[in-house]
C-alpha beads as a LAMMPS data file, in Angstrom:
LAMMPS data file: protein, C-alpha beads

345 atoms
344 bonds

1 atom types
1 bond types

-500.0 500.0 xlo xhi
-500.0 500.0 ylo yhi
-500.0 500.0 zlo zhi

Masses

1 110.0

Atoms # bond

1 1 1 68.616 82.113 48.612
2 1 1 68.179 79.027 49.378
3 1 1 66.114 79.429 52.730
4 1 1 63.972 81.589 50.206
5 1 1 63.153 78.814 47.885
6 1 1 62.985 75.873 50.508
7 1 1 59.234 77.054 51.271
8 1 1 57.909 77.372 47.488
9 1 1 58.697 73.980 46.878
10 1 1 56.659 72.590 49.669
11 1 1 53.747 75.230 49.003
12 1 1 53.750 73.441 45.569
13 1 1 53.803 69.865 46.670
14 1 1 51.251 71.003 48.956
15 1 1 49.043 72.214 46.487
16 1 1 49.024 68.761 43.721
17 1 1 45.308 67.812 42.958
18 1 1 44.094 64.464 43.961
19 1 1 42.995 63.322 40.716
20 1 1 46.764 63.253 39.556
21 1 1 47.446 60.696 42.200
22 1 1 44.664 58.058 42.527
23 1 1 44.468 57.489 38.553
24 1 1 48.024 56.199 38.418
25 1 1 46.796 53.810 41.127
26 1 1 43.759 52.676 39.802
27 1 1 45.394 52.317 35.881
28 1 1 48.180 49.676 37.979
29 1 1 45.324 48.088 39.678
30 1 1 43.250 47.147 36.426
31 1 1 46.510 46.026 34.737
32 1 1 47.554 43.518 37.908
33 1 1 44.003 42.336 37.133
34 1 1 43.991 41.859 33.239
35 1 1 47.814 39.938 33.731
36 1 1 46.519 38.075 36.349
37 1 1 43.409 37.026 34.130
38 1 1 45.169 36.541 30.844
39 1 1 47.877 33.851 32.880
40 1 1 45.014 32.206 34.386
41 1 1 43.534 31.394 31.123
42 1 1 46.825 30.265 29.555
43 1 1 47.162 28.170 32.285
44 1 1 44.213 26.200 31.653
45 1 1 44.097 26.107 27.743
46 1 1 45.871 22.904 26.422
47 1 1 49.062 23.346 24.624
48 1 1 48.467 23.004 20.948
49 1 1 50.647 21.295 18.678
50 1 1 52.228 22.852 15.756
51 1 1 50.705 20.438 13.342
52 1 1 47.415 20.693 14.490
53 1 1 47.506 24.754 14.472
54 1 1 48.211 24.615 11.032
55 1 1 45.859 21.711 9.957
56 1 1 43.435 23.923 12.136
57 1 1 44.218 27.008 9.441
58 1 1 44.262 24.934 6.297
59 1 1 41.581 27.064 3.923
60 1 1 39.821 23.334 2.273
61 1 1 39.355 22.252 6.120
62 1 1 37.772 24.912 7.196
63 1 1 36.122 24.782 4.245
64 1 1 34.611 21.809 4.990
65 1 1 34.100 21.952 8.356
66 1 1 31.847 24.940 7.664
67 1 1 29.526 22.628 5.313
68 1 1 29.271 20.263 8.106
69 1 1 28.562 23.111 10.641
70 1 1 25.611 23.908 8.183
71 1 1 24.659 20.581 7.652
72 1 1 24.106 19.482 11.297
73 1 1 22.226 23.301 11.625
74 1 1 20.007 21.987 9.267
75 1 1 19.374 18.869 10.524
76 1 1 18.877 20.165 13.950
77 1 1 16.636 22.765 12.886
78 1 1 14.295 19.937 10.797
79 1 1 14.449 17.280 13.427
80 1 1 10.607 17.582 14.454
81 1 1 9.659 16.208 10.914
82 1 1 12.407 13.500 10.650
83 1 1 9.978 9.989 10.007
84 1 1 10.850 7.904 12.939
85 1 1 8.658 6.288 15.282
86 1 1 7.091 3.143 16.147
87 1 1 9.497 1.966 19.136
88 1 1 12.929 3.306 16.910
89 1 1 13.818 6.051 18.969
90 1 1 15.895 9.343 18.357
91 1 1 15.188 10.167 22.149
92 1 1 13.687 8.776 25.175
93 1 1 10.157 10.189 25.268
94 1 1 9.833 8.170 21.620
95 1 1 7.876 5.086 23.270
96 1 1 4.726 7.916 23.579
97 1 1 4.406 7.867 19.560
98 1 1 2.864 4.207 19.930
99 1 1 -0.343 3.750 18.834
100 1 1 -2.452 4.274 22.397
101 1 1 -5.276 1.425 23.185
102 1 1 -7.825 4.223 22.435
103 1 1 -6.035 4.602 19.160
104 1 1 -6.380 1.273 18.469
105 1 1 -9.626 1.146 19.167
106 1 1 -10.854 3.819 17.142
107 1 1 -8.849 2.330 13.818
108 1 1 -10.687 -1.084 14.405
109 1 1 -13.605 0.591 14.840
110 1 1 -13.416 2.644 11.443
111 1 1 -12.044 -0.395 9.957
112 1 1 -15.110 -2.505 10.518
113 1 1 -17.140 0.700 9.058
114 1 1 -14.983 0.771 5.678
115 1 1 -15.552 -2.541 5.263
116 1 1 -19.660 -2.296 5.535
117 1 1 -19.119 1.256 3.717
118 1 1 -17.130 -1.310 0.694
119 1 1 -19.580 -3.602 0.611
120 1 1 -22.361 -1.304 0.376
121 1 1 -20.647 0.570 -2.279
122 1 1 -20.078 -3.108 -3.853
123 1 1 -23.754 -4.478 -3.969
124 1 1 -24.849 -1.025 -5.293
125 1 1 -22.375 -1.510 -8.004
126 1 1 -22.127 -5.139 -8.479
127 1 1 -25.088 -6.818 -6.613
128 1 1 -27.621 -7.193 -9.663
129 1 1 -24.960 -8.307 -11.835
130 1 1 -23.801 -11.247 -8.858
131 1 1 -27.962 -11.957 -8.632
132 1 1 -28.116 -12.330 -12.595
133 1 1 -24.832 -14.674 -12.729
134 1 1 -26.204 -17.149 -10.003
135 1 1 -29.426 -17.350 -11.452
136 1 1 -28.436 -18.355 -14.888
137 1 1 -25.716 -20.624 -13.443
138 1 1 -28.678 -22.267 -11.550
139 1 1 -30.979 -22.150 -14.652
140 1 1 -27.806 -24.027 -16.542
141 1 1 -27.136 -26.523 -14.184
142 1 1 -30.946 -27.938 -14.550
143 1 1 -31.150 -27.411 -18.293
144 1 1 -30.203 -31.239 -19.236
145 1 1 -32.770 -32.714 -16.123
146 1 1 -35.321 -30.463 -17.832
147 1 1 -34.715 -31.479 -21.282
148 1 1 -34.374 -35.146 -21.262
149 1 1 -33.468 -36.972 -24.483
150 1 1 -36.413 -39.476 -25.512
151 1 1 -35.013 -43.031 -26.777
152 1 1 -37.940 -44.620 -27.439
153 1 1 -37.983 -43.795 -31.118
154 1 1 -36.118 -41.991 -33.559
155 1 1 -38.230 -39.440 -34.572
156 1 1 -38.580 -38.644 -30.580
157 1 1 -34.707 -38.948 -30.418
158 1 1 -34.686 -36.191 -33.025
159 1 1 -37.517 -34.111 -31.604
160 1 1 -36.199 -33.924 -28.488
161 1 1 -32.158 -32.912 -29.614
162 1 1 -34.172 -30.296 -31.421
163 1 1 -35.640 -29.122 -28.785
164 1 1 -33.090 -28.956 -26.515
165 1 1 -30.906 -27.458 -29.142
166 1 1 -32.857 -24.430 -29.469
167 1 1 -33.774 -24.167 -25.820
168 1 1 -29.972 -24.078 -25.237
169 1 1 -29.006 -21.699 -27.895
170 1 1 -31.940 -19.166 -26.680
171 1 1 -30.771 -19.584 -23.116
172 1 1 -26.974 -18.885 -23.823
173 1 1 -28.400 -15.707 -26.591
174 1 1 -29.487 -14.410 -23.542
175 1 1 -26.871 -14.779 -21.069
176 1 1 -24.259 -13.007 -23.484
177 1 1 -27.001 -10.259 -24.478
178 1 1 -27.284 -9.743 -20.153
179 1 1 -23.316 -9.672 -19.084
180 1 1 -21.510 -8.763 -22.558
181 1 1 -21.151 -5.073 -22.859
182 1 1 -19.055 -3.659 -25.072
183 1 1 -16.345 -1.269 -23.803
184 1 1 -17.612 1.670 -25.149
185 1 1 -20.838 1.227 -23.762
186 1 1 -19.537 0.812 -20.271
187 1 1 -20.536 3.930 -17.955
188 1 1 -17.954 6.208 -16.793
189 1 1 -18.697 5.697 -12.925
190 1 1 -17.487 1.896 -13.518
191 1 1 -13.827 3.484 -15.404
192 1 1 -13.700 5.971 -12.814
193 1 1 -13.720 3.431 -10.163
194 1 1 -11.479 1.352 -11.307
195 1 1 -8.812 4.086 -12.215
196 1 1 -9.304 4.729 -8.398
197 1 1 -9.393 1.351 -7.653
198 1 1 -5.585 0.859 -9.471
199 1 1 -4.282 3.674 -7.775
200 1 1 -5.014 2.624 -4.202
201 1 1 -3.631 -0.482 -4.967
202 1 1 -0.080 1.340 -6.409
203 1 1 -0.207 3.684 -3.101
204 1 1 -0.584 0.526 -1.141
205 1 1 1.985 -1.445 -2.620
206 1 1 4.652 1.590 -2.166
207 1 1 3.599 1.983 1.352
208 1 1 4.352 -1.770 2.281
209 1 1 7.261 -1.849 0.390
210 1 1 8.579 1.548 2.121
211 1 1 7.483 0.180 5.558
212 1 1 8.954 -2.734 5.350
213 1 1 12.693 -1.762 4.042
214 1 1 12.683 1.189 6.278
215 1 1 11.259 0.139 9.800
216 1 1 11.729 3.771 11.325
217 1 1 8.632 5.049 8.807
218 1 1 6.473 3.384 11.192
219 1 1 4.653 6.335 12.296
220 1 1 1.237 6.607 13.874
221 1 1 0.350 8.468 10.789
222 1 1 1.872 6.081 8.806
223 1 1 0.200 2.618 10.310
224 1 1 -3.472 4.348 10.217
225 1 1 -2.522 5.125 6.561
226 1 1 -1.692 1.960 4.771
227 1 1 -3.929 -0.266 7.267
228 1 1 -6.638 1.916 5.921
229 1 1 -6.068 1.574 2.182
230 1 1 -5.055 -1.908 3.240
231 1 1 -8.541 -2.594 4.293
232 1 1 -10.572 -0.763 1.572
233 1 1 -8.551 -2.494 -1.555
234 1 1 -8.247 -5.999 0.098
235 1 1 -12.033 -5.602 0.938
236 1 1 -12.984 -4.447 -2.647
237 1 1 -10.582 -7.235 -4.316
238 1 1 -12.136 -10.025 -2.445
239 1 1 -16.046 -8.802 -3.895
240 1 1 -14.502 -8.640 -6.947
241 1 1 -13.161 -12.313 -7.144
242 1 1 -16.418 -13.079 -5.341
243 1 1 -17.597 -11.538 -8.960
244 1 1 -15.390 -13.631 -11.149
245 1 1 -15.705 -17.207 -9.228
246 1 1 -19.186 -16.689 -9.709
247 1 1 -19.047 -15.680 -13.883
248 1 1 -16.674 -18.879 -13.712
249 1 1 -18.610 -20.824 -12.549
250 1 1 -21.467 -20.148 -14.693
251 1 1 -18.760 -20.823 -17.712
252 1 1 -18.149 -24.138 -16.119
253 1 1 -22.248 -25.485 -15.756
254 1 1 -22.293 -24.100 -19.227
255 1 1 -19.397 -26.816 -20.071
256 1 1 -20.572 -29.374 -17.788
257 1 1 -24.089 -29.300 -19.822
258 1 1 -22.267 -29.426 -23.074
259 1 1 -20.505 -32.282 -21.977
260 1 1 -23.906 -34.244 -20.342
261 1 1 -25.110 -34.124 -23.484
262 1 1 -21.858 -35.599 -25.099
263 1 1 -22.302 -38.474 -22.516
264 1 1 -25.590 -39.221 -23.848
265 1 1 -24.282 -40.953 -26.164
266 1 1 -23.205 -43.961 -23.767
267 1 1 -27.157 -44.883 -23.671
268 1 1 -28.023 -43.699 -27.775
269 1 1 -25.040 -45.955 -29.112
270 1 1 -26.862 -49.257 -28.214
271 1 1 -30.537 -47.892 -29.540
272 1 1 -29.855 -48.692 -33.134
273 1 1 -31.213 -45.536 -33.951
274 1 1 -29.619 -42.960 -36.656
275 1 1 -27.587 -40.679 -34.805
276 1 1 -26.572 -38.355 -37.324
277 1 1 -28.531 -35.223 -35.966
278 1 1 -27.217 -36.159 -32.429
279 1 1 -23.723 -35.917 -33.850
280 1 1 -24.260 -32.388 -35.575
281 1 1 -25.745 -30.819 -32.432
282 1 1 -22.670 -32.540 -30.788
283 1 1 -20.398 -30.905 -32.984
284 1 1 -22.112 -27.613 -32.954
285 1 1 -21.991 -27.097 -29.285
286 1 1 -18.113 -28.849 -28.931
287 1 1 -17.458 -26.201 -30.939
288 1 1 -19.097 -23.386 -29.446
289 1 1 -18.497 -23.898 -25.887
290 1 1 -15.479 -26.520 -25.382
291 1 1 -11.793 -25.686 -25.521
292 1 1 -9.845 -25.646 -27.500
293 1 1 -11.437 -24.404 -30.400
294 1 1 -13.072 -21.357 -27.831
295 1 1 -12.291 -19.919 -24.684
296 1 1 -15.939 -19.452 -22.752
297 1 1 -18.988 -16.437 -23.829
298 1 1 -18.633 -14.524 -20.844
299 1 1 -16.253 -11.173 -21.378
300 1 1 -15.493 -8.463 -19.112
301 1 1 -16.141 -4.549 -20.610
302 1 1 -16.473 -6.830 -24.347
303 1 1 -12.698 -7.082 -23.823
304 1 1 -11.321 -9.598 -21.681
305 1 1 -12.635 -13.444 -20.959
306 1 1 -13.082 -14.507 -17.564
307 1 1 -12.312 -18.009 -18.894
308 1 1 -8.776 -16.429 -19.721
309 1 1 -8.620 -14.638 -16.370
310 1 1 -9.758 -17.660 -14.431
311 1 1 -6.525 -19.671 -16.790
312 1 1 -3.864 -17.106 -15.653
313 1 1 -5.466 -16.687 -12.016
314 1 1 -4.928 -20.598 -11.515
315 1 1 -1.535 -20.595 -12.710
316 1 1 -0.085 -17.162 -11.481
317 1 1 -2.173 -17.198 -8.296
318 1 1 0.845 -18.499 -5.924
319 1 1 3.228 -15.934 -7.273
320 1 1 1.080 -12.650 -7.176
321 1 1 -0.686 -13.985 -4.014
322 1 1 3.244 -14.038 -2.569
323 1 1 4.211 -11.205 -3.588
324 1 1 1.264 -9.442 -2.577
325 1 1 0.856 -10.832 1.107
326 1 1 4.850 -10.583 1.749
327 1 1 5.152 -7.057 2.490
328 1 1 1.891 -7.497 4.612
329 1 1 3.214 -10.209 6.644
330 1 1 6.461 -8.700 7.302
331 1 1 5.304 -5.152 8.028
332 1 1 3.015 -7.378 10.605
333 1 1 5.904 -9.242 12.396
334 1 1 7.593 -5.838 12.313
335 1 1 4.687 -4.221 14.264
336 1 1 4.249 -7.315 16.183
337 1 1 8.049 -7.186 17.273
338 1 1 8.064 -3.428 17.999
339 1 1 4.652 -3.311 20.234
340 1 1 5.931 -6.601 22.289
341 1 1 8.584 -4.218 23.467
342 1 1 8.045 -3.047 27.669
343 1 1 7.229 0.570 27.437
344 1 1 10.455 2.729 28.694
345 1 1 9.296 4.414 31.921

Bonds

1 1 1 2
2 1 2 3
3 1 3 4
4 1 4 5
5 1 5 6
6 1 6 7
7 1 7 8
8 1 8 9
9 1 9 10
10 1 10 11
11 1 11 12
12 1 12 13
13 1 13 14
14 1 14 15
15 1 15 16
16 1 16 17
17 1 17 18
18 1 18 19
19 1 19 20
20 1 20 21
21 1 21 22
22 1 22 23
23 1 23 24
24 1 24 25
25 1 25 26
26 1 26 27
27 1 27 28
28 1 28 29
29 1 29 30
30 1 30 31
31 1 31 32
32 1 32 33
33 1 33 34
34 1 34 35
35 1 35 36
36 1 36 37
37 1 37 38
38 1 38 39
39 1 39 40
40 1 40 41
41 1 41 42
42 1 42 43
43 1 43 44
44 1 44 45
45 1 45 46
46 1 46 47
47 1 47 48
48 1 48 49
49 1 49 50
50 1 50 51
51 1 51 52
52 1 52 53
53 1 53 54
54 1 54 55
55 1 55 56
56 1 56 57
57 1 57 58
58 1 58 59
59 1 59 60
60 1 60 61
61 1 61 62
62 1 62 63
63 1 63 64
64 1 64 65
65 1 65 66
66 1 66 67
67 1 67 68
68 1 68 69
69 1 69 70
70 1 70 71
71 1 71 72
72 1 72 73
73 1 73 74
74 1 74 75
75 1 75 76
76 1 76 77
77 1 77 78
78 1 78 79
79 1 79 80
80 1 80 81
81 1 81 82
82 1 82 83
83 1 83 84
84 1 84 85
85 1 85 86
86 1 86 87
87 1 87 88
88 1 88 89
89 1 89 90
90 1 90 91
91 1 91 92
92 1 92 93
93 1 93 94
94 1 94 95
95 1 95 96
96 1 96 97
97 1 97 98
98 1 98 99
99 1 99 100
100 1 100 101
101 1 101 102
102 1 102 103
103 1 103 104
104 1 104 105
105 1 105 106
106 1 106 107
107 1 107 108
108 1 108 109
109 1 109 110
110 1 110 111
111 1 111 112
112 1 112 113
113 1 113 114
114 1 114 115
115 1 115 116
116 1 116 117
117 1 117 118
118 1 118 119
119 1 119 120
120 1 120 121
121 1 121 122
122 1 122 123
123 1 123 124
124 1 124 125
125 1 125 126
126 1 126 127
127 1 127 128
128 1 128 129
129 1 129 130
130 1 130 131
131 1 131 132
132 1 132 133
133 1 133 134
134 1 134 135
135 1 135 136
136 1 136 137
137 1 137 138
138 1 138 139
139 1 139 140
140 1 140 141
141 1 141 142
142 1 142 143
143 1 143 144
144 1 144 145
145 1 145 146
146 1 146 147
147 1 147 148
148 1 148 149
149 1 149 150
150 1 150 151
151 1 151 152
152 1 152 153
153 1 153 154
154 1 154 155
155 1 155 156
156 1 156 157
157 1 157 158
158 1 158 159
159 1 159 160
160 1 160 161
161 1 161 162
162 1 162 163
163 1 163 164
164 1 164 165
165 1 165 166
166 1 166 167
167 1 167 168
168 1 168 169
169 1 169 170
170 1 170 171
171 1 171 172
172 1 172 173
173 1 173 174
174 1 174 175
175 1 175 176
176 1 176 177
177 1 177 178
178 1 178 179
179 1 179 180
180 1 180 181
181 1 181 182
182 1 182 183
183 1 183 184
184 1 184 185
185 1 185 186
186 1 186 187
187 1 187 188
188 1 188 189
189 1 189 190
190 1 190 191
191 1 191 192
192 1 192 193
193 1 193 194
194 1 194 195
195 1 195 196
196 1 196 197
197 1 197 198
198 1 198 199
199 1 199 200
200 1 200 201
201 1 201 202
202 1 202 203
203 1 203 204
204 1 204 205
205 1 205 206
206 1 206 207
207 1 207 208
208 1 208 209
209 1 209 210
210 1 210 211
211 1 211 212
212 1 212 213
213 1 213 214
214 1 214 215
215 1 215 216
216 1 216 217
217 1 217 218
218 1 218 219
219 1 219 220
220 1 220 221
221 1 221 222
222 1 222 223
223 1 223 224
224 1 224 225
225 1 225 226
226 1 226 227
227 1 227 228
228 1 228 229
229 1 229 230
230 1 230 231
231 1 231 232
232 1 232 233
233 1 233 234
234 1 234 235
235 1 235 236
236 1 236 237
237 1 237 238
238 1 238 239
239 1 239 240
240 1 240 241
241 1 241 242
242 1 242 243
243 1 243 244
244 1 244 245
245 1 245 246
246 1 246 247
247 1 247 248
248 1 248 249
249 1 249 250
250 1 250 251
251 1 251 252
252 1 252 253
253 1 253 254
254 1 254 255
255 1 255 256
256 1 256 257
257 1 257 258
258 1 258 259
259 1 259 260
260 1 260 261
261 1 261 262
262 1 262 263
263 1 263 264
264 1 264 265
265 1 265 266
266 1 266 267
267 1 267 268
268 1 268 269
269 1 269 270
270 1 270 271
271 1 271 272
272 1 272 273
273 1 273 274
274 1 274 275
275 1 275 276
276 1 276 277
277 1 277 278
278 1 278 279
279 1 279 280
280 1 280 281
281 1 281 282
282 1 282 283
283 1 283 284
284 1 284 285
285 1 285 286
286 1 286 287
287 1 287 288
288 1 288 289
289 1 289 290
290 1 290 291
291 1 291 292
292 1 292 293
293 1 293 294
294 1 294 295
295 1 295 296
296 1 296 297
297 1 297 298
298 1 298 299
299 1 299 300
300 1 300 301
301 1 301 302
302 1 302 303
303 1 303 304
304 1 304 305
305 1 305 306
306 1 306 307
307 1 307 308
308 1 308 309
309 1 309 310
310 1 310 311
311 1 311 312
312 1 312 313
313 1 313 314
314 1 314 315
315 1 315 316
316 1 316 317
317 1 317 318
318 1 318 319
319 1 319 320
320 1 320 321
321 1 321 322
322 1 322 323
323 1 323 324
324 1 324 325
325 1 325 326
326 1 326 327
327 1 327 328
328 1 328 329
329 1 329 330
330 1 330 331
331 1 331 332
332 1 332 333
333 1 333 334
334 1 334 335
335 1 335 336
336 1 336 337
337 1 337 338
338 1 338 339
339 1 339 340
340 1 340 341
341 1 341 342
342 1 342 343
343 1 343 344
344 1 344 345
């Protein structure tokens, strides 16, 4: 029996498949690999403390540190349009957002061409009215040397206060009939203009203010922008105050003539002649064209008096002149202390 079943034992061991013994191997092969693996990477990760795996799980932390996750996505993602330039620098390659020499060229270039364009614009507007204003302030500053007062008698004295009292009343009818026009007469091209005129000067302001708290706006876009509206307004307000020194000082030869013929009365006094028509014109005219009892003919739009504007301009011109030119001057040191800087190579 057992010489029988020695050979069926080896016929079957004979006869295993192959497939039954290499997959066993290969299995214990993969796992050596995956331990060996796994141990590495414990090796190298840190131990981690107790307290700072469960700070790590806390829901409100993770929480939060999601929101900040999102946040700095967001800011990464937007960084191209973050307003920062002019030598402030969020990387190296910042220094090329300078304004280039060809730049600057080209903004000088179309600055000197707004200001021609302005004044253009300015004696199409304005330049009869400045003609008009000099040539009656001219025609008022002669009006006494034209219309001297006789002494030699009294009915001369008389004839000639007459005369020159209706000479001066006819000349001043028509200076207020030429420059005084009432509001609603006023065309709409002037209102327009002006409406623009007070919002580039509100744009302006908020630019220089902006540029000068905040020194990292100082884009190339940005500096071509305000310098531009910087030149066009400061151009315009300088013609217009060209405008108004010239309506004062046709207000003042009108005052200075008034007065001339007040000091007439230096040379009249010692005549022995009746002055009493002397004094009414006097008194007329003192009234009429002296402060206090008036406050100068000329108006602006039938509305405001240049004699008032000239009043606050003298007193409040330090102030708004400061406040005005501060932002200017500091946003110029800025740019002045930003393009002294070496370009980073």
């Amino acid at each position: 029996m057992e010489n029988m079943s020695t050979p069926n034992l080896k016929g079957r061991t004979a006869f295993i498949p192959r497939q039954r013994l290499v997959t066993p191997l290969i299995s214990n092969t993969l796992n050596h690999l995956i331990s060996s693996v796994e141990n590495s990477q414990r090796k190298s990760e840190k131990p981690i403390s107790p307290n700072l795996e469960m700070l790590r799980m806390t829901p409100g932390l993770q929480q939060k540190q999601k929101i900040l996750q999102e946040k700095h996505l967001k800011a990464k993602s937007s960084l191209d349009k973050i307003p920062v330039g002019g030598g402030i620098s969020l990387w190296p390659d910042m220094d090329d957002m300078r304004l280039t020499k060809r730049e600057v060229l080209v903004l000088a270039i179309s600055s000197l061409l707004l200001i021609f364009a302005v004044v253009t614009l300015f004696e199409y507007l304005h330049g009869p009215l400045l003609l008009h204003l000099n040539y009656y302030s001219g025609r008022v500053r002669t009006f006494h040397g034209q219309h001297p007062i006789a002494r030699n008698s009294e009915v001369a004295l008389n004839q000639s206060l007459i005369r020159w009292h209706k000479d001066f009343w006819k000349l001043l009818d028509n200076i207020q009939q030429q420059f005084e026009v009432p509001f609603c007469c006023v065309h709409a091209t002037f209102i327009l203009y002006i409406m623009f005129y007070i919002a580039g000067i509100t744009v302006l302001l908020y630019y220089l203010v902006d540029n000068m708290i905040q020194k990292s706006r100082l884009t190339p876009k940005r500096i071509k922008t305000w310098l531009t509206l910087l030149v066009v307004t400061a151009s315009w307000t300088f013609l217009m105050i060209k405008l108004l020194v010239a309506a004062h000082h046709l207000e003042c030869e009108i005052e200075g003539t008034v007065y001339t013929l007040i000091e007439e009365l230096a040379d009249l006094a010692v005549t022995g002649h009746d002055l009493r028509c002397y004094h009414d014109i006097v008194t007329y005219w003192q009234f009429r064209c002296l402060p206090p009892t008036t406050r100068g003919i000329l108006k602006i739009f039938g509305i405001i008096k240049v004699h008032d504007i000239s009043f606050y301009f003298h007193y409040y011109s330090l102030p708004v002149i400061t406040a005005l030119c501060t932002p200017i001057i500091k946003l110029l040191l800025a740019l002045k202390t930003i393009y002294s800087r070496p370009r980073v190579c």
